[in-house]
N, C-alpha and C positions, 0 to 999 in steps of 0.2 A: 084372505090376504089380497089376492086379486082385484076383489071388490071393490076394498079401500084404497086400492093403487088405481084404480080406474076412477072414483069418485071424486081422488084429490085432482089427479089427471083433467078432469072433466071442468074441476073449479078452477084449476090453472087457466085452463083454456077460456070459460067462460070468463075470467076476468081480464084478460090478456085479448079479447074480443072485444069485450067492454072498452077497455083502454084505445085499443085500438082503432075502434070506430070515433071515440073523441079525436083522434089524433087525426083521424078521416074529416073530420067537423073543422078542422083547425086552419090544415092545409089548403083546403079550395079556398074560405076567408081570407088565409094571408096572402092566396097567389090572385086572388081579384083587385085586393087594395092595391096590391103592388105594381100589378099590371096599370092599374086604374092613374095611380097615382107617379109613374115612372121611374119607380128607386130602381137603385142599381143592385141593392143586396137588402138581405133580412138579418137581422138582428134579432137571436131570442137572448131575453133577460131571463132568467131563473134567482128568484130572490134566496138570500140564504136561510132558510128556517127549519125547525122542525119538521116540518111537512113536505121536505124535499126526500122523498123515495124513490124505492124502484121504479112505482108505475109511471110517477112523474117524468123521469130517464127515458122508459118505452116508448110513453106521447110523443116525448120531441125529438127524440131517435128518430121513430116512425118519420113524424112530420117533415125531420129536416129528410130523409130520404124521400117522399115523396115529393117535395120542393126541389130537390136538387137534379130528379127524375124529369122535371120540367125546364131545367135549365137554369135555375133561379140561385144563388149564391147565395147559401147560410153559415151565419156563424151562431153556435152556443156562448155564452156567456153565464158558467155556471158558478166558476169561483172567483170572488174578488171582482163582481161586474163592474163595481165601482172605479179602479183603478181602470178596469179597460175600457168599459164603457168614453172615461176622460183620451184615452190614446185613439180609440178610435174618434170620437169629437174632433179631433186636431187632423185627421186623415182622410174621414169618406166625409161627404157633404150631402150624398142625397140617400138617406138610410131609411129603410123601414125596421125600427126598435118594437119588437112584440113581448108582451111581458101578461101572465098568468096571474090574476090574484085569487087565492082561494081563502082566506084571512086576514083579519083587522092587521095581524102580525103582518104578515104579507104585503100588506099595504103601509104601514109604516115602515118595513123595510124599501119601498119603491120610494117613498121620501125621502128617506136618508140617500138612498142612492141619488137624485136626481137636486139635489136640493143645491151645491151648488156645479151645477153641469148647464152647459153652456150647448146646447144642439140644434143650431136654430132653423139647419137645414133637412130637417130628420120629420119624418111623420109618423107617430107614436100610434101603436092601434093596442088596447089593453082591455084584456078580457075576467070581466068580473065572473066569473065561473057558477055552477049549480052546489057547491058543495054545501057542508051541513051548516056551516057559519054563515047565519041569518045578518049579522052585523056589514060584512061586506058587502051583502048585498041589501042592504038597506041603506047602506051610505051611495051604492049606485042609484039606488031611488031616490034619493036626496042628498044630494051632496051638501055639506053644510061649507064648505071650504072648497076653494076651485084646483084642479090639479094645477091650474098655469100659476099659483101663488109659487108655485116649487123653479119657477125663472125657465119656464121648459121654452118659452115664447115661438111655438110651433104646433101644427095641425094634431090634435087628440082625438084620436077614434074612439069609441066606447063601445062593446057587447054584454050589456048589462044582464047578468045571468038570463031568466028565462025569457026574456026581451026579445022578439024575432027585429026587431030594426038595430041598425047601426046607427051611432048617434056622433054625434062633432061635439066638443066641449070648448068653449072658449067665454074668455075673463072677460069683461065687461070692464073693467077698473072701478066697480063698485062692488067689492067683497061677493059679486053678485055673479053664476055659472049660466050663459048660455047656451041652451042645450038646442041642438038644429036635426033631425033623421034626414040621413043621405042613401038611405037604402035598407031594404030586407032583406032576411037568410031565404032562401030556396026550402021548397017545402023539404026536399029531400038532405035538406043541412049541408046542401053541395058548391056553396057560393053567395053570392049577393046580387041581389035586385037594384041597380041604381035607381035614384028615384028620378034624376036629374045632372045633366052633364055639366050644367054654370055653378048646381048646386056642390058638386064633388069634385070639379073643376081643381086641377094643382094649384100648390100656392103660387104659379107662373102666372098663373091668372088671375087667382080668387086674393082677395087682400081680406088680413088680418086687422078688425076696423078696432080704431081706439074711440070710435064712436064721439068724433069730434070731439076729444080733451083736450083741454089746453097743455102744452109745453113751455115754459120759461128755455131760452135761448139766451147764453151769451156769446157774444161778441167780441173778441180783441177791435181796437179804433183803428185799428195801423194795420188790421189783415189784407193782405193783397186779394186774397180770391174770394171775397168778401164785401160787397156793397150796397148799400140802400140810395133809392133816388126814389122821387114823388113816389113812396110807399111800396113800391118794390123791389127784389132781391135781384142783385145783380152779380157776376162773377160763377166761379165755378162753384162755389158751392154754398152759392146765394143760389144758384139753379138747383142742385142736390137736394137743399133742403125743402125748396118746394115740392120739385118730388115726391122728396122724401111723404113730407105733408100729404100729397093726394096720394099716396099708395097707402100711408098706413091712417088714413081718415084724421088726423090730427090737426090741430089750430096753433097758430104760433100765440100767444097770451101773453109775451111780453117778450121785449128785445132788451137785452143787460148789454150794454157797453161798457167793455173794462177797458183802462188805459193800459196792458202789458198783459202779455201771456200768464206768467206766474212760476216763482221759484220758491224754494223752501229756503224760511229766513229763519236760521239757527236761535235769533237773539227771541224770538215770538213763540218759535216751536209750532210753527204753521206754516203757509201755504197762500200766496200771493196772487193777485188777480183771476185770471179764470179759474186756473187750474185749481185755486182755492177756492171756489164757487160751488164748482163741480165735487172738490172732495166736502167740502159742508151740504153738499145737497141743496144749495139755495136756488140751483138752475139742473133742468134736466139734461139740455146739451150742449155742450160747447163746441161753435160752428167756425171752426176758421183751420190754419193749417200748422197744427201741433207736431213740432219734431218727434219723433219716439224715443226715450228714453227709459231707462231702468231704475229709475231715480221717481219717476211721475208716474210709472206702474205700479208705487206701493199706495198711491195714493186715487188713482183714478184708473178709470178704463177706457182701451183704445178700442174705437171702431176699426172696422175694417179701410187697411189704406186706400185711401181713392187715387192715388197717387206715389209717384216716388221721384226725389229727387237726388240730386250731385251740388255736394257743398262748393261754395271757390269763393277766391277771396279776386275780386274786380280789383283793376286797374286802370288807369290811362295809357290803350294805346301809345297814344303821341312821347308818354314819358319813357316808358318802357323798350318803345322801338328805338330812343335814339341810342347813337351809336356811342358809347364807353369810348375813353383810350385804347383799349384795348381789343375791342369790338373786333375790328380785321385780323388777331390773331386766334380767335375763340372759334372763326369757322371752320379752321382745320384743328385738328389735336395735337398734342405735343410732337406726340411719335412723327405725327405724316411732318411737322415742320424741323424737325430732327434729321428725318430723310432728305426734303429738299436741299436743307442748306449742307448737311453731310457731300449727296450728290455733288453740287455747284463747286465745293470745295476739293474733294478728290479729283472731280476734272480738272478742276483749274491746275492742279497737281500734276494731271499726268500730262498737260500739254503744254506746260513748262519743261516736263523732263525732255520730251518728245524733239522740242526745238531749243534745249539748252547746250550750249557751247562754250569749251573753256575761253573764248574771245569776248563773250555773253557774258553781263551781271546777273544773277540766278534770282534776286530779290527782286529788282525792277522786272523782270520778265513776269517771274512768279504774280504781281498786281498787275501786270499788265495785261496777260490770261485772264485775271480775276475780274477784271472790268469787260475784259469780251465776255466772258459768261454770264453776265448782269443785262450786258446791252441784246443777250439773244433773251433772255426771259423778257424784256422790254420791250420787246420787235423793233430792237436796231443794229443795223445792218453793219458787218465788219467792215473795217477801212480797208481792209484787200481779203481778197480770198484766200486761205491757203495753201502753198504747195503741195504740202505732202500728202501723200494717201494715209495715214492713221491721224496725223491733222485733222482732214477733211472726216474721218470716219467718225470721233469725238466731237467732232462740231457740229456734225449731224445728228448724232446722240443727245446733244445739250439742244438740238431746237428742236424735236421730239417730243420731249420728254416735258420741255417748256408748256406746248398747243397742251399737251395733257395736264399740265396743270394746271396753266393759268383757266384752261375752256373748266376743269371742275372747280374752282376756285369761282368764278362768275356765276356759274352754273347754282353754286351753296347760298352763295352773296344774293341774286337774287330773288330763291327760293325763300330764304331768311326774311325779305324786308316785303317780300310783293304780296304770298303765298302763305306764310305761317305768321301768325303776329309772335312777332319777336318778345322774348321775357328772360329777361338777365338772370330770372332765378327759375328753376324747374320744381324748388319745394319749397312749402312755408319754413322750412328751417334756413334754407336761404337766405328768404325774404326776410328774417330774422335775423339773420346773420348779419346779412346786409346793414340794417339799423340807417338809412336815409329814407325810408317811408316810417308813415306812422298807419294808424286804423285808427276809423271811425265806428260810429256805430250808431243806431236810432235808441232812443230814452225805453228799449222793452224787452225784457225779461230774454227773450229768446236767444237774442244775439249773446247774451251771459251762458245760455243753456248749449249754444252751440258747442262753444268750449268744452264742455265736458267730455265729446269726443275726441280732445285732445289730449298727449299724453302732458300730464304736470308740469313738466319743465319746458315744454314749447305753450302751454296755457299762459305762464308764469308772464314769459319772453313776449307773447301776444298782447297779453293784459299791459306789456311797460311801454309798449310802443303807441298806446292809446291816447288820443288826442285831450287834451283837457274838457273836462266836464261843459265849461261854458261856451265851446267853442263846436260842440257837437252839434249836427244837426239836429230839427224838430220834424222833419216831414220826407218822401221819398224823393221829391223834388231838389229838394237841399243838398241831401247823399252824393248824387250825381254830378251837383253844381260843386260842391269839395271834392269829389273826385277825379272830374275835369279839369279844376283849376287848382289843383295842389297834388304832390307827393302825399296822398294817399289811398289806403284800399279800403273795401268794404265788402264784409264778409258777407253771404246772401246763396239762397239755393237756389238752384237755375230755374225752375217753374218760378218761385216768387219774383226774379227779374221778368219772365215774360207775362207774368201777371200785371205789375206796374208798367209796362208798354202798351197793356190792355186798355188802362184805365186811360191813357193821352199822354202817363209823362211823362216827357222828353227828354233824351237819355245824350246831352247835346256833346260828345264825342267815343269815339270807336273806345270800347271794352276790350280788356286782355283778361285772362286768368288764369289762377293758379289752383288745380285740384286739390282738395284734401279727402285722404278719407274714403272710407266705404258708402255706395249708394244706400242712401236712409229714404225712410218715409213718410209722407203726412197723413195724418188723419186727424178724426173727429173725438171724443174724448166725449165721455158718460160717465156720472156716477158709478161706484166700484158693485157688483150684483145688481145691475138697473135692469130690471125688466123687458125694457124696450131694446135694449142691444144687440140682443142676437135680431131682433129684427130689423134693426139699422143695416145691421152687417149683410143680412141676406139682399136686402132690396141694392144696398150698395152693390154688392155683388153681380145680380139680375141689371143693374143699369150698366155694370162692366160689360154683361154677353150680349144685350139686344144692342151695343153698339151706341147708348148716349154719353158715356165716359167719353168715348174717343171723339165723338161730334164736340162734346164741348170743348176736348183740348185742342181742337182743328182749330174752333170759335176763340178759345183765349189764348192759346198756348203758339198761336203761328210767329214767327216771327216777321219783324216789321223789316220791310227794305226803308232803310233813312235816305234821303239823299238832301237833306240840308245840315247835312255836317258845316261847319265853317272852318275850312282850313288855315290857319294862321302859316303869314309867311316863313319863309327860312330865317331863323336869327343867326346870329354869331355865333352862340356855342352848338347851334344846332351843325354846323360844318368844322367845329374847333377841328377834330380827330382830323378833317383834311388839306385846311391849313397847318396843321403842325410839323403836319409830314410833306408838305411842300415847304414851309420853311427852314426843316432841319436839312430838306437836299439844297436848299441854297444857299444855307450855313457852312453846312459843308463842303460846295462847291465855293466859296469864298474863300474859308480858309486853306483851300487845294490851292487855289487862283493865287492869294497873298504867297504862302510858301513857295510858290511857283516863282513869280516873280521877282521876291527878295532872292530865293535859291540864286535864280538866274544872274540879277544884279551883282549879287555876292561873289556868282564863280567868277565874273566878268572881271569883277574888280581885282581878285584873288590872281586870274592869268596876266589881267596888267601887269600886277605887281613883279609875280613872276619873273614878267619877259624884262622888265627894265633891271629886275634883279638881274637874270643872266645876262645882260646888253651890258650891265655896269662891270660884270664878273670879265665877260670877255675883253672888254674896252681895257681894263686894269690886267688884265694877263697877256693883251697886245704891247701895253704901256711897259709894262715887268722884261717883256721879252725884248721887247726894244731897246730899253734901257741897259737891260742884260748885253744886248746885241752888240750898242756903242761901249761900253765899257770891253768890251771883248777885243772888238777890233783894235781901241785905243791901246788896251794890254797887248794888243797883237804886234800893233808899231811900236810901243815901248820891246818889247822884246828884240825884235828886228834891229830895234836902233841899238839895244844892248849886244847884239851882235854881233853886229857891222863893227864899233868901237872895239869889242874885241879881236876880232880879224884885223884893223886896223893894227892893234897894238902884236 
């Protein structure tokens, strides 16, 4: 009994030794490449088959312990590598993916896995193993098909079962497997032998050659970063794509010029100008600055952004700065001119009460206040000082209060006209609202595409304000020329404006605009699974860090100091808002003046009246009394003489 507990014992251990020492054979390989090559972490693949066991578990147990012993970041990937493999794709960028095959099985589970996966920054190292399955490792001896068919479009390491070299595998673009040795195993299985440092050199350096193939290139006609002159590429990503060209050894083979980006035309059940080029596959890349959208993702694929921009809809300065009717009431807010004229009015209130007297008319006094507190916001000075001390205390109040307002009130006014370019609308629903501009637009798909970031019913509202068909411009120089000399805007993202400044043309008065929208991107656009993408995307990327993205947006994206604006003189309505309001104060100062003067006439005439009334009253109650006077006396003598006669008798 013993016996056989010690013998199984013994087989345990001897195979758990066995194991173990491959997982010793594994480890120093994946920490030389990785070292070699600069990844930031390892990545082991475990495909799912029968042939996944326990020992298989031990090995990379082991391994990833010994690796993480060194400091190295590993992760297993044993179930559903597929789904994670895609999450990690979207998150690390510079990965070493290691993957075991010990069967035909095995290996067509690594195709399904990878077939459509997108890694283009990942350096792949896969070891065709010693197992009993002759097939695997015969297809490492001859590969009849290249692993880069599977869109891997990044560096293939190979450890072709009893193979002591390490081998590079890469496509040729004719069904055809380049096969390059970069190094040997260590006799003691403990690492690798580089053979050569340019030859195992990072993809930082080493380029992935298409061995001079040709590529069909379209074009939009109207791309701003985009241009050809005596036979070469000019703009930002006229430069890009040369680049592009000497890093990945490729030929440009034909230039496609389309007139318009391209939209999906419901009535065809396709796909217009580029963008349809590119989903028919008749062109490999299309080179100009594609907005991104989710609409043109079912149909094509985006390179990596080389850029990103901010949508707005341009205007004329000169139309936009002038001053509305209303313009002088818009710099303060309701509320603060509520307060103002609230304030002026309760004073004038209480310094009527202050100096009103029952001898005083309350009304006349009450405007008469109300024009002192007008002439101190004015800085004009009272016709006498006042006596009294809460007089004097209110009046000092009201010119206070005046310096603070009128100083922010100039202060707003000329931050407005000098310092911010003035824009009567802050949102395209405004500018909508408004309905006295209209939009333009050039003859290409794009400017329809923009819209889409719009919600429906401001798309609707944009689309009605649009200029008529025959009246729109042909070219960028025209845009401008309608946008200077007319009430209207034009929709355009802010690299594409400083791209057309690039080119010479002349943008002949000051721009205003209005944001929409979240910052969107351009980029380049490939066939949907195109092979060459992930490595567009990578060299894009690599020209973003060594710092020629930013040289070339110094080179096109600066912007220009103009100083041959022509400024057109002041017209008449361009001052209407200030003669209006100087001729209502002297409308209104007339008809104070006429009622002043007839008032005065009037009273004039009214106390005549008056006095010769009461001169006629008096004169006629002297006349009465007089009259009365003689008849009195006369009856006084008749009396008397009636008297006498009778004393007589």
């Amino acid at each position: 009994m013993k016996f056989a507990i010690s013998t199984i014992f013994l087989s345990v251990s001897i195979v758990i030794f066995c194991e173990l020492s491959e997982a010793y054979y594994y480890a120093p390989v994946i920490k030389d490449v990785h070292n070699q090559f600069g990844r930031t972490e390892v990545i082991i693949v475990v495909p799912q088959t029968n042939h996944f066991s326990f020992e298989n578990i031990m090995i990379w147990h082991e391994t990833t312990r010994t690796l993480s012993n060194e400091g190295i970041s590993v992760v297993i990937l044993n179930t559903r590598p597929d789904e994670k493999l895609k999450i990690y794709s979207e998150k690390t960028t510079r990965s070493l993916i290691v993957i075991a095959l010990d069967t035909i099985e095995e290996l067509h589970a690594f195709e399904s896995i990878t077939k459509d996966l997108h890694m283009s920054y990942a350096i792949w190292l896969i070891f065709f193993t010693k197992g009993d399955d002759r097939d695997v490792c015969e297809f490492c001896r001859n590969p009849h098909k290249s692993l880069s068919d599977m869109k891997l479009g990044s560096r293939v390491l190979i450890s072709c079962c009893t193979s002591n070299t390490i081998e590079e595998w890469r496509y040729d673009g004719k069904n055809h497997t380049e096969r390059q040795e970069l190094g040997r195993f260590k006799k003691d299985d403990r690492g690798i032998v580089w053979f050569s440092n340019e030859q195992v050199a990072d993809i930082h350096g080493g380029i992935y050659s298409l061995a001079g193939r040709g590529l069909r290139i379209v074009v939009v006609k109207r791309a701003r970063m985009f241009w050809e002159k005596d036979g070469y590429y000019y703009g930002v990503l006229g430069e890009i794509l040369r680049e592009l060209s000497q890093a990945m050894n490729f030929t440009v083979s034909e230039i496609i010029w389309e007139d318009d980006y391209g939209v999906w035309n419901p009535e065809t059940s396709s796909w217009t100008g580029a963008v349809g080029m590119i989903h028919r596959r008749e062109a490999d890349l299309g080179v100009s600055d594609f907005l991104f959208s989710i609409k043109r993702t079912t149909a094509i694929a985006f390179t990596t952004h080389f850029t990103s921009a901010d949508l707005y809809l341009y205007l004329n300065k000169d139309y936009t700065a002038r001053l509305h009717w209303n313009a002088y009431f818009k710099l303060l807010s309701m509320d603060v001119w509520m307060v103002i004229f609230g304030l002026i009015l309760i004073t004038t209130i209480l310094l009527t009460l202050i100096n009103y007297t029952r001898r005083s008319h309350f009304f006349p006094l009450l405007f008469q206040h109300y024009l002192y507190a007008w002439s101190i916001y004015c800085y004009q000075a009272l016709p006498k000082f006042p006596e009294g001390t809460p007089s004097r205390i209110v009046y000092g109040s009201i010119l206070l209060s005046s310096m603070a307002i009128i100083s922010a009130y100039g202060a707003v006014m000329t931050s407005r006209l000098t310092v911010v370019s003035y824009i009567p609308f802050k949102t395209l629903q405004e500018f909508v609202d408004d309905g006295s501009f209209h939009v333009i637009k050039l003859n290409v798909s794009q400017n329809f595409d923009q819209y889409e970031f719009f919600d429906q019913t401001l798309a609707k509202k944009m689309m009605s304000l649009m200029m008529p068909t025959n009246t729109l411009p042909l070219n960028d120089q025209e845009v401008f020329e309608q946008v200077c000399s007319k009430r209207v805007g034009y929709y355009l993202n802010d690299m594409a404006r400083k791209a057309i400044e690039a080119q010479g043309i002349r943008i002949p008065c000051e721009l205003s605009s209005i944001k929409y929208g979240k910052t969107q991107i351009l980029a380049m656009i490939m066939p949907q699974g195109s092979r060459y993408l992930d490595l567009v995307n990578y060299y894009i990327l690599q020209f973003r860090t060594n710092g020629m993205m930013e040289r070339l947006e110094h080179k096109y994206y600066k912007e220009f100091k103009r100083n041959d604006f022509k400024y057109s003189s002041v017209s008449l309505p361009g001052v209407a808002p200030l003669l209006l309001i100087l001729a209502i104060g002297f409308l209104i100062a007339l008809i104070i003046f006429i009622i002043e003067q007839n008032a005065n006439a009037f009273r004039k005439k009214l106390l005549s009246h008056q006095k010769r009334r009461t001169t006629f009253l008096k004169t006629r109650k002297a006349s009465l009394f007089l009259a009365n006077n003689c008849n009195f006396k006369k009856r006084t003598r008749n009396l008397k003489q009636f008297i006498g006669r009778m004393q007589l008798k």
